[in-house]
C-alpha positions as YAML, in Angstrom:
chain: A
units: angstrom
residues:
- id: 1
  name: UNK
  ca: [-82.27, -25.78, -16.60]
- id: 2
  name: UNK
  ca: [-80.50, -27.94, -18.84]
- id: 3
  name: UNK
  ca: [-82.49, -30.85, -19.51]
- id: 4
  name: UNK
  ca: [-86.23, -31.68, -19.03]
- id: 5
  name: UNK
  ca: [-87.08, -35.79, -17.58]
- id: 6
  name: UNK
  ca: [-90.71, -36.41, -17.90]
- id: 7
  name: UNK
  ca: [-91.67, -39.85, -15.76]
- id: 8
  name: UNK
  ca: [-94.65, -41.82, -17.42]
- id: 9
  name: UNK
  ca: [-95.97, -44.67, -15.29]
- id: 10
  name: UNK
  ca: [-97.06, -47.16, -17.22]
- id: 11
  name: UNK
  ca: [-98.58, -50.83, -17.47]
- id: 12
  name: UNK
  ca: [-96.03, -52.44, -19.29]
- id: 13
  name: UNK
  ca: [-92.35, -50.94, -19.52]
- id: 14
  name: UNK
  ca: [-91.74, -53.16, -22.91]
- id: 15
  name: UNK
  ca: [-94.70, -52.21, -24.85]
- id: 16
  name: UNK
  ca: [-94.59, -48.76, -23.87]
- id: 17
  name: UNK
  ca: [-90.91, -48.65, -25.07]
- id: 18
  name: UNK
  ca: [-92.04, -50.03, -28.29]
- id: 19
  name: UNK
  ca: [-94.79, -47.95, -28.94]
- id: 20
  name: UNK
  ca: [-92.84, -44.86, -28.84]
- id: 21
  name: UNK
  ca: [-89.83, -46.26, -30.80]
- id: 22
  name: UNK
  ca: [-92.11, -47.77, -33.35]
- id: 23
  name: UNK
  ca: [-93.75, -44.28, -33.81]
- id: 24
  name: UNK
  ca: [-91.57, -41.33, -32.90]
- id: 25
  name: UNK
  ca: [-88.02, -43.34, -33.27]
- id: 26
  name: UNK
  ca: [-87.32, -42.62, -29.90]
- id: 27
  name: UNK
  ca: [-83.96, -43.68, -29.06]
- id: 28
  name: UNK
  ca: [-83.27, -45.81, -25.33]
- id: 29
  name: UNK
  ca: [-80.28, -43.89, -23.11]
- id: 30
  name: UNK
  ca: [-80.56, -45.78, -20.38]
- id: 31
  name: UNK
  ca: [-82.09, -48.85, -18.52]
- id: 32
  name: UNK
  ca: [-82.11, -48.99, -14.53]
- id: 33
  name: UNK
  ca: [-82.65, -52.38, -12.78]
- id: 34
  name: UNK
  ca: [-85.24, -51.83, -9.56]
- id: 35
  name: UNK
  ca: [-86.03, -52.91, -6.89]
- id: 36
  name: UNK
  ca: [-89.15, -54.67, -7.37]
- id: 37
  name: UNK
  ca: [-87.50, -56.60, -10.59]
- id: 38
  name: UNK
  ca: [-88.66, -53.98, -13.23]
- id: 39
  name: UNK
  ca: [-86.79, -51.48, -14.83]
- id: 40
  name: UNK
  ca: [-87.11, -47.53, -15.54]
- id: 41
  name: UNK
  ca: [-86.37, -46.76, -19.17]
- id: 42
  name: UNK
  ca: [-85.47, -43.57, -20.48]
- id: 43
  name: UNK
  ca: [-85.87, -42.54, -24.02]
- id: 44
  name: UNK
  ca: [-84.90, -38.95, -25.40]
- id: 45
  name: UNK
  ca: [-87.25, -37.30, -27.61]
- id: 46
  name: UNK
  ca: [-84.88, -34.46, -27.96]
- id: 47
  name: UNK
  ca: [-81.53, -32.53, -26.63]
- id: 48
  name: UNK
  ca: [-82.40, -31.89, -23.16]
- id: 49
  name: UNK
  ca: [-85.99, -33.63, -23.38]
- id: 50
  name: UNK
  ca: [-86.01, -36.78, -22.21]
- id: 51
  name: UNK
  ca: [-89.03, -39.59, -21.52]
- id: 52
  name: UNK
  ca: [-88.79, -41.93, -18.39]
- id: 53
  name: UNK
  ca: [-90.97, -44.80, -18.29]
- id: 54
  name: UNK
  ca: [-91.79, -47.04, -15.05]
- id: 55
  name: UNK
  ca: [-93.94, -49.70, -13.95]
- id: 56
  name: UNK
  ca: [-96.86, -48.46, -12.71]
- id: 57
  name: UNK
  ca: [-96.89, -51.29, -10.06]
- id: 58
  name: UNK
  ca: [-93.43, -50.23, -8.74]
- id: 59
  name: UNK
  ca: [-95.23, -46.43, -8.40]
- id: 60
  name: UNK
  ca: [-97.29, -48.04, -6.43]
- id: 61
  name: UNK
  ca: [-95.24, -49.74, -4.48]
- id: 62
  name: UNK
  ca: [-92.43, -47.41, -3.41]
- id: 63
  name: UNK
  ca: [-94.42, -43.92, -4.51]
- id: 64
  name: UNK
  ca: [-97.76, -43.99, -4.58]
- id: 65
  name: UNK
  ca: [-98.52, -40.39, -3.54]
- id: 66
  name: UNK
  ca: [-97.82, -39.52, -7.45]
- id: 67
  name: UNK
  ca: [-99.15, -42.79, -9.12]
- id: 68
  name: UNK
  ca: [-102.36, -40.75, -10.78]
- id: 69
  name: UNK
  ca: [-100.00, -37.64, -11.72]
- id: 70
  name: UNK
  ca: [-100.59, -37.55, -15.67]
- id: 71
  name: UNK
  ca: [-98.64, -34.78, -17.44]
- id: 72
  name: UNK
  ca: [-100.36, -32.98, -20.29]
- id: 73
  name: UNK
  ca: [-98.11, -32.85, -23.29]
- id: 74
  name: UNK
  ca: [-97.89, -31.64, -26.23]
- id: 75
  name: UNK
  ca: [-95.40, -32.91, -29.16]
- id: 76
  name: UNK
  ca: [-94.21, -31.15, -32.46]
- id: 77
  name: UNK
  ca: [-93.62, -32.98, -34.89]
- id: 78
  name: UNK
  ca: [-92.34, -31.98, -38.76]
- id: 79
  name: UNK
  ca: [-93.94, -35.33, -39.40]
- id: 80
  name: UNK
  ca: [-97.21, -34.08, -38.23]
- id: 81
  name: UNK
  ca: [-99.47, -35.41, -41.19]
- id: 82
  name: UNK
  ca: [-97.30, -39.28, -41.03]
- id: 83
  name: UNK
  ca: [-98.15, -39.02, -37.46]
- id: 84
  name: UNK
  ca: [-101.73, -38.38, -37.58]
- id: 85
  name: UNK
  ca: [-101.99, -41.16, -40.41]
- id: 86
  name: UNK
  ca: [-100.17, -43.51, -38.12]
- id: 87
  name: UNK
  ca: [-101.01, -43.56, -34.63]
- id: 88
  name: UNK
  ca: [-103.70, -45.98, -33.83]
- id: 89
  name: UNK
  ca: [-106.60, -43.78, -31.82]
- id: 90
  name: UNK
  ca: [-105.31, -40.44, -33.35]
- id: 91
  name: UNK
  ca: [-108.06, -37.89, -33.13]
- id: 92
  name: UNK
  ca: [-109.02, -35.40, -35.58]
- id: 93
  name: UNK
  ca: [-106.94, -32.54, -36.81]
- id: 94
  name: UNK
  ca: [-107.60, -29.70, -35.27]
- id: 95
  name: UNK
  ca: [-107.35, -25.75, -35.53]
- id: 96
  name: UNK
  ca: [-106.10, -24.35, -32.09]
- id: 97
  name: UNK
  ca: [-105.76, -20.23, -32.78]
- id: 98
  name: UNK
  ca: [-103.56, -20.96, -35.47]
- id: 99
  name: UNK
  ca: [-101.93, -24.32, -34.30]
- id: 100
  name: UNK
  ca: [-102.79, -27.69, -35.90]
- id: 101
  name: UNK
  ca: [-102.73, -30.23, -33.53]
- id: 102
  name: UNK
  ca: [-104.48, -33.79, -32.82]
- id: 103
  name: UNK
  ca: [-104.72, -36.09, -29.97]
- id: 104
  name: UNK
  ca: [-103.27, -39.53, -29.97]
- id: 105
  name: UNK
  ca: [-103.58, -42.43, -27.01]
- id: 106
  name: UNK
  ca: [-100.18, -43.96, -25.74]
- id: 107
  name: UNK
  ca: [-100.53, -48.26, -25.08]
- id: 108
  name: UNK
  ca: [-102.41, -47.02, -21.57]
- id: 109
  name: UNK
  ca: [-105.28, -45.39, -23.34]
- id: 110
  name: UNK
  ca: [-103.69, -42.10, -22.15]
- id: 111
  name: UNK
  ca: [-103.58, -39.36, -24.68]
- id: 112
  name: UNK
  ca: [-100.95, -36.82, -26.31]
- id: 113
  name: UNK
  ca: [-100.93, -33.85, -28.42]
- id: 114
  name: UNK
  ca: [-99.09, -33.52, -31.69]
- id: 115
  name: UNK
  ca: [-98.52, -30.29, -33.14]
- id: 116
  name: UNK
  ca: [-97.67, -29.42, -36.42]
- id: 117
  name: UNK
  ca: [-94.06, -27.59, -36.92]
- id: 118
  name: UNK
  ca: [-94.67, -24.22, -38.62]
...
C-alpha cells in the first residue's frame, strides 16, 4: 500500500476544512466538484495519509449504505500538549499502558484521539 484515504462525511465541507486547518495545519490537495453541487475535499495529514471530507447529504444521496460508517482514529502529534490546550471539547489526558492520549470532537461532535509522540 502506498497511501492511506480516510473519507469523513460530514455536515458542512467548509467548516470541517477549517477546523482541521485551523488546528492540525492540514494542507488542501485537492477539491472535486459533485454531482449534487458539493464538493469532496482532501487534506493530507501526512506522506501517504490523506483525509477526504464529503457532504454528508451527498452520502446520502448517492451512498447511503456507508453514511453511519465512523472510523476510529487515532492521531500523533509532537504537539500533543498545544493540542490538548487547543481543541475546543478536548478530553482529559490520559495514561493508555504507557501512551498519553486524549479525545477531542471534530465540528460534528464526533471524536478523535491524539497521542503523544514518544
Amino acid at each position: 500500500m502506498q497511501k492511506t484515504r480516510i473519507m469523513l462525511y460530514v455536515t458542512d465541507v467548509d467548516r470541517s476544512v477549517k477546523f482541521w486547518q485551523d488546528y492540525f495545519e492540514l494542507p488542501v490537495v485537492a477539491k472535486t466538484p459533485l454531482a449534487d453541487g458539493s464538493q469532496n475535499v482532501v487534506l493530507t495529514v501526512n506522506v501517504g495519509t490523506e483525509l477526504s471530507l464529503f457532504s454528508r447529504s451527498f452520502i446520502a444521496a448517492y451512498s447511503p449504505e456507508v453514511l453511519n460508517n465512523v472510523p476510529s482514529l487515532m492521531l500523533f502529534s509532537d504537539r500533543f500538549e498545544e493540542l490538548h490546550d487547543e481543541l475546543p471539547g478536548a478530553t482529559e489526558i490520559v495514561d493508555d499502558n504507557g501512551q498519553l492520549a486524549f479525545g477531542f470532537p471534530d465540528p460534528d461532535g464526533t471524536y478523535f484521539a491524539v497521542g503523544q509522540v514518544k
